[in-house]
C-alpha positions in Angstrom: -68.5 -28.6 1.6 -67.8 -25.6 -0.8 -67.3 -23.8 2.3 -65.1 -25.7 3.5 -62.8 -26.0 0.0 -63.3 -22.0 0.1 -61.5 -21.5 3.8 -58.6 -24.1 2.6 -58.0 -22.5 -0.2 -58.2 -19.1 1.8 -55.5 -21.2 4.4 -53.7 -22.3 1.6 -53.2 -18.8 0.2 -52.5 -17.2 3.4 -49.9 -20.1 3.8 -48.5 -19.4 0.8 -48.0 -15.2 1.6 -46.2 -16.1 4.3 -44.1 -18.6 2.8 -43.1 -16.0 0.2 -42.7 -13.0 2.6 -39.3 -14.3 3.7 -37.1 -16.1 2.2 -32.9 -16.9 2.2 -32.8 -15.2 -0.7 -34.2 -12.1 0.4 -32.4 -12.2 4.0 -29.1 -12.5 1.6 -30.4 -9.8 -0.4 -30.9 -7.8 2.7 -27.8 -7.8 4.3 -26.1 -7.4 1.2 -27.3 -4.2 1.3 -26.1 -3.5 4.6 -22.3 -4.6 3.8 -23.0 -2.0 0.8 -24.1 1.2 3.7 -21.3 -0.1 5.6 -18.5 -0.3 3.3 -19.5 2.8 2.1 -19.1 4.3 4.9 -22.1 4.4 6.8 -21.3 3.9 10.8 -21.9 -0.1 12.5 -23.9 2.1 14.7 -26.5 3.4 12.4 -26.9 -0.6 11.0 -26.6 -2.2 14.4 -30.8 -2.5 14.8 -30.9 -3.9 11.0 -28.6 -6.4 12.0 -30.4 -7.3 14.7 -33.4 -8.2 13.3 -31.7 -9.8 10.2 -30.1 -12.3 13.4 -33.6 -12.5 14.4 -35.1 -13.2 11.0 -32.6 -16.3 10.4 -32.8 -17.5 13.5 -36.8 -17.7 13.6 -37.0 -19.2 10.0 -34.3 -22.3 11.1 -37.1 -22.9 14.5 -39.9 -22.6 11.6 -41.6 -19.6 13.6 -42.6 -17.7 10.3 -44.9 -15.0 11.6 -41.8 -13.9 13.7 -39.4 -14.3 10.7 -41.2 -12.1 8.5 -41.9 -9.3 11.4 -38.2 -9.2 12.1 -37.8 -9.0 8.2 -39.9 -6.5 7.5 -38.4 -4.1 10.6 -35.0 -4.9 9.1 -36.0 -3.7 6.0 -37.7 -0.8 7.3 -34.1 0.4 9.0 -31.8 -0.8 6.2 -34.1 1.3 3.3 -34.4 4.1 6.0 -30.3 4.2 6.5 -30.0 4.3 2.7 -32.5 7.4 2.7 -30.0 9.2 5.1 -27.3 8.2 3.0 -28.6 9.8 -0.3 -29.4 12.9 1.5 -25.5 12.9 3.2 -24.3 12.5 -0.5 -26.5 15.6 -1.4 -24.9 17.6 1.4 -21.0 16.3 0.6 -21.1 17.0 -3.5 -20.5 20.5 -2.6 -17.5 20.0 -0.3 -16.2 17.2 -2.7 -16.0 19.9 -5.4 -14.6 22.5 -3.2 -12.1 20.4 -2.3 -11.0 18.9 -6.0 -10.5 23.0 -7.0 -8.3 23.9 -4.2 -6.1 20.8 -4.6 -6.2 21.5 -8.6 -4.7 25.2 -7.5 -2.4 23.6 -5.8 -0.8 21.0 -7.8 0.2 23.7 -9.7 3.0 24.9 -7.4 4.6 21.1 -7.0 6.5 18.9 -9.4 8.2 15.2 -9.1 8.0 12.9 -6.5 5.3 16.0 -4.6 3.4 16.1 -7.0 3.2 11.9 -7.5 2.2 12.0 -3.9 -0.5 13.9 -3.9 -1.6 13.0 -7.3 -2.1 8.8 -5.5 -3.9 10.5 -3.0 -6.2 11.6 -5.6 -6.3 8.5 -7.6 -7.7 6.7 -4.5 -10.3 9.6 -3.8 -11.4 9.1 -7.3 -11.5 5.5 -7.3 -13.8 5.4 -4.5 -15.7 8.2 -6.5 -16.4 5.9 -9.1 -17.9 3.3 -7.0 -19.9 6.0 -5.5 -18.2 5.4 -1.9 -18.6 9.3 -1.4 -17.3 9.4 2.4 -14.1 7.7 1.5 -14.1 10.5 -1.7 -14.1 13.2 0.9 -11.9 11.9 3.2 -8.9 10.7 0.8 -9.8 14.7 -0.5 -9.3 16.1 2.7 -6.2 14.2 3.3 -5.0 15.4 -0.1 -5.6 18.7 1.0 -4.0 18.4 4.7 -0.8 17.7 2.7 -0.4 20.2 0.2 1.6 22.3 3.4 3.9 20.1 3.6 4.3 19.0 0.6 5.7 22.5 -0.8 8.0 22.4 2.5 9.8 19.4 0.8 9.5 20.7 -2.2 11.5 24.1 -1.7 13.6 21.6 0.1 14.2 18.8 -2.8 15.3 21.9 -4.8 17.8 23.3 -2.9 19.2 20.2 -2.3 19.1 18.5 -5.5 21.9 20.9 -7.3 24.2 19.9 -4.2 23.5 16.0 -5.5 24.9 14.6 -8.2 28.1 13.1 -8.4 30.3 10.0 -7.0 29.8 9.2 -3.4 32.1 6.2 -1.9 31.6 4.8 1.4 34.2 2.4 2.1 34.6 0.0 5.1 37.9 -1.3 6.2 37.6 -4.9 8.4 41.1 -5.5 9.9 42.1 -7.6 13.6 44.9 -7.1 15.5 44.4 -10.5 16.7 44.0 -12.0 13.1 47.0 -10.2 10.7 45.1 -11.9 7.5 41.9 -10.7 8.1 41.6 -7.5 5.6 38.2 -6.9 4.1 37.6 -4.1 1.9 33.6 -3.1 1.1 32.8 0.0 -1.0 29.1 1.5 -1.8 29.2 3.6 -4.7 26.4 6.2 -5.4 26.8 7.8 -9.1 24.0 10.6 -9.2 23.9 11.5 -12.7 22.4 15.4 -13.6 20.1 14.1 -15.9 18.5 12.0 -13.4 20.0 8.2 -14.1 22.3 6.7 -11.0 24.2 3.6 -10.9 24.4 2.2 -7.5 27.7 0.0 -7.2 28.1 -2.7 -3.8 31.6 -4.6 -4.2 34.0 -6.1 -1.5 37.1 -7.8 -1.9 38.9 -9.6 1.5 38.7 -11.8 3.8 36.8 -11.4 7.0 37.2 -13.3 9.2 39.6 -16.1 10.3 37.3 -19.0 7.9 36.0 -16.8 5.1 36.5 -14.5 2.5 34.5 -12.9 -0.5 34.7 -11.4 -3.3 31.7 -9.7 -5.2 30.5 -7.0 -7.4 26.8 -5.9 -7.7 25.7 -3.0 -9.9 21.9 -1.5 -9.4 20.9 0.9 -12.3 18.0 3.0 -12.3 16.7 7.1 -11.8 16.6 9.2 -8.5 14.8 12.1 -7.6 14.4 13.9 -4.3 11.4 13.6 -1.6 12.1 16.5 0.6 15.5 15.7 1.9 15.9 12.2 1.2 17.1 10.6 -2.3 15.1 8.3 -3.8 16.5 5.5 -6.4 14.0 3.6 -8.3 16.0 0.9 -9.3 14.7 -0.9 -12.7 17.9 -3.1 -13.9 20.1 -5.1 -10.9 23.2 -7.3 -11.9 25.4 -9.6 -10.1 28.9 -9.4 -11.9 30.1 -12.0 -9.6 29.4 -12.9 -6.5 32.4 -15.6 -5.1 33.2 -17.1 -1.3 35.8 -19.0 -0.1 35.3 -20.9 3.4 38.2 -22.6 5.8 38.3 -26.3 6.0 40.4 -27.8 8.3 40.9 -31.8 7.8 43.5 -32.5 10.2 46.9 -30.5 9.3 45.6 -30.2 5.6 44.1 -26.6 5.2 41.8 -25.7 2.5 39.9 -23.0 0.8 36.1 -24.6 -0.6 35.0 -22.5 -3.2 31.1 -21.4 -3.7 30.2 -19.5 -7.0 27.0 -17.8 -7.8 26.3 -17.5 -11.4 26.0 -13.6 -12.9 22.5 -12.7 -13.4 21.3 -9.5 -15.1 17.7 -8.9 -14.3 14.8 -6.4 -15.3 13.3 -5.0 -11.8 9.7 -4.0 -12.8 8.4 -4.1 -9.5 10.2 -1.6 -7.4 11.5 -4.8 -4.7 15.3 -3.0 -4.9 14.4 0.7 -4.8 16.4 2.2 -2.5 16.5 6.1 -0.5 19.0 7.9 1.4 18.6 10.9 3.3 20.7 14.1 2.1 22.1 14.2 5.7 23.0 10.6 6.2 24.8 10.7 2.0 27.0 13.4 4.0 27.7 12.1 6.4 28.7 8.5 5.5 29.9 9.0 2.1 32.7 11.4 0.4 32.0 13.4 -2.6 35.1 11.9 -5.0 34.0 13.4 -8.6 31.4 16.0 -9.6 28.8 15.5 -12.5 
C-alpha cells in the first residue's frame, strides 16, 4: 500500500511538471517575443521554424496531447532565444556603423539651412526614435537614408538660394471666362501670390462674374502664412485662412418670371494649426502662369 501511495504521488508529480511545462501563458509569452525580433527587424525567415512549432504547441494542447505540446515548446524556445542571441551579436556589429554614420550626417548638416536642413533633420528624428526603443536595424537604415540624401539635398539648396532673391513680390494670375455664344457670361478669377522678403506671404483667391448662362459668384479668400523654398519649388505654410465672403447667385426660371436665388456663406476667420491648406508652387510654373506686378 505505501508503495502504491508512493508511485501516485510520483504520477501525480510527474502530471503536474507536465501540466506546468506549457501553458497559454507562456505560448503568449513566447510569441511575444517573436513579434518583438520581428518588428525589430529580424527577417520572417529567421522566425519561420519558431513559428512553427509555436502552431504546433497550440494546436497539440487544444487535442490534449501534452508530451507533444511541451516538445514543440521547448524547440520553439530553443529557436526564438537562439534568434535573439544573433540579434545581440548583429547589434554589436551595427553600433559602430550607427556612429559612423551620426558623424558624417552631423558634418553635414552643417552646410544646409531651412526647409534642407528640416528634411534631413525628420529623417533623423525617426532614426532616433527607433534608437530609443532599441530597433537598431531601422536606426541604421533611416541613417543610411539620411545619409543618401545629403547629395541632393545641397543640390536644392544651392538652388533655393539662387532662386529665392528672384521671389518675392506680387504675382497675379488672372482668368478671363467669356462666350461668344452667351454675351453675359464674364467671369473674372485672380490668384494673388504676395511673397514678402522677410518671409510672410498672403495668398489672395477672388472672382467676381458670372459663368455661365445659370450662375454667377462672387468671393474673396485670403490665406496668410510664411514660405520658404525646397529646391525649386515654393513652399507656403499657411497658419491663418479667411473667407471675406463667399456669395452665388443661381438662374431660376418659373415660367416667363426669371430670377436670381441667392446662397451666402458666412465669413469665417480660422487658425490652421495643422498644415491641411499649405500650399507649393514650383519657381518655373510661378513664371510661367503668373506676372510679376510689384517688387518687395
Amino acid at each position: 500500500m505505501k508503495k502504491l501511495l508512493i508511485a501516485i504521488m510520483g504520477l501525480s508529480a510527474l502530471m503536474l511538471i507536465v501540466g506546468c511545462g506549457v501553458s497559454k501563458k507562456k505560448l503568449v509569452d513566447a510569441e511575444n517575443r517573436i513579434n518583438a525580433l520581428l518588428n525589430k527587424g529580424v527577417p520572417d525567415s529567421s522566425l519561420s521554424r519558431a513559428k512553427v512549432f509555436l502552431y504546433q504547441a497550440r494546436s497539440a494542447m487544444e487535442r490534449g496531447n501534452r508530451g507533444l505540446a511541451r516538445e514543440s515548446a521547448d524547440s520553439m524556445l530553443i529557436l526564438v532565444a537562439r534568434a535573439e542571441s544573433e540579434y545581440d551579436d548583429m547589434v554589436k556589429e551595427l553600433n559602430p556603423e550607427i556612429d559612423s554614420l551620426r558623424r558624417f550626417i552631423s558634418n553635414q548638416r552643417r552646410e544646409l539651412d531651412g526647409l534642407q536642413l528640416h528634411k534631413l533633420d525628420s529623417v533623423v528624428a525617426r532614426a532616433d526614435s527607433f534608437a530609443a526603443i532599441n530597433w537598431i536595424l531601422q536606426t541604421k537604415n533611416n541613417l543610411q537614408a539620411a545619409a543618401k540624401m545629403v547629395p541632393q539635398l545641397k543640390f536644392d539648396q544651392e538652388r533655393a538660394e539662387e532662386l529665392k532673391p528672384r521671389i518675392p513680390g506680387q504675382w497675379i494670375c488672372q482668368d478671363r471666362k467669356k462666350s461668344e455664344a452667351h454675351k453675359e457670361v464674364n467671369l473674372v478669377e485672380n490668384k494673388i501670390f504676395d511673397f514678402y522678403r522677410n518671409g510672410k506671404v498672403t495668398y489672395t483667391e477672388k472672382g467676381k462674374g458670372q459663368g455661365g448662362t445659370h450662375y454667377k459668384v462672387d468671393y474673396l479668400f485670403l490665406s496668410n502664412g510664411n514660405w520658404d523654398v525646397m529646391g525649386d519649388t515654393i513652399v507656403l505654410f499657411i497658419d491663418r485662412f479667411q473667407r471675406v465672403r463667399e456669395k452665388s447667385w443661381e438662374k431660376v426660371v418659373e415660367g416667363k418670371r426669371v430670377r436670381w436665388e441667392e446662397k451666402s456663406i458666412p465669413p469665417v476667420d480660422t487658425v490652421i494649426t495643422d498644415g491641411s491648406q499649405d500650399r507649393f508652387i514650383t519657381f518655373s510654373d510661378l513664371k510661367t502662369d503668373f506676372r510679376r506686378t510689384k517688387r518687395y
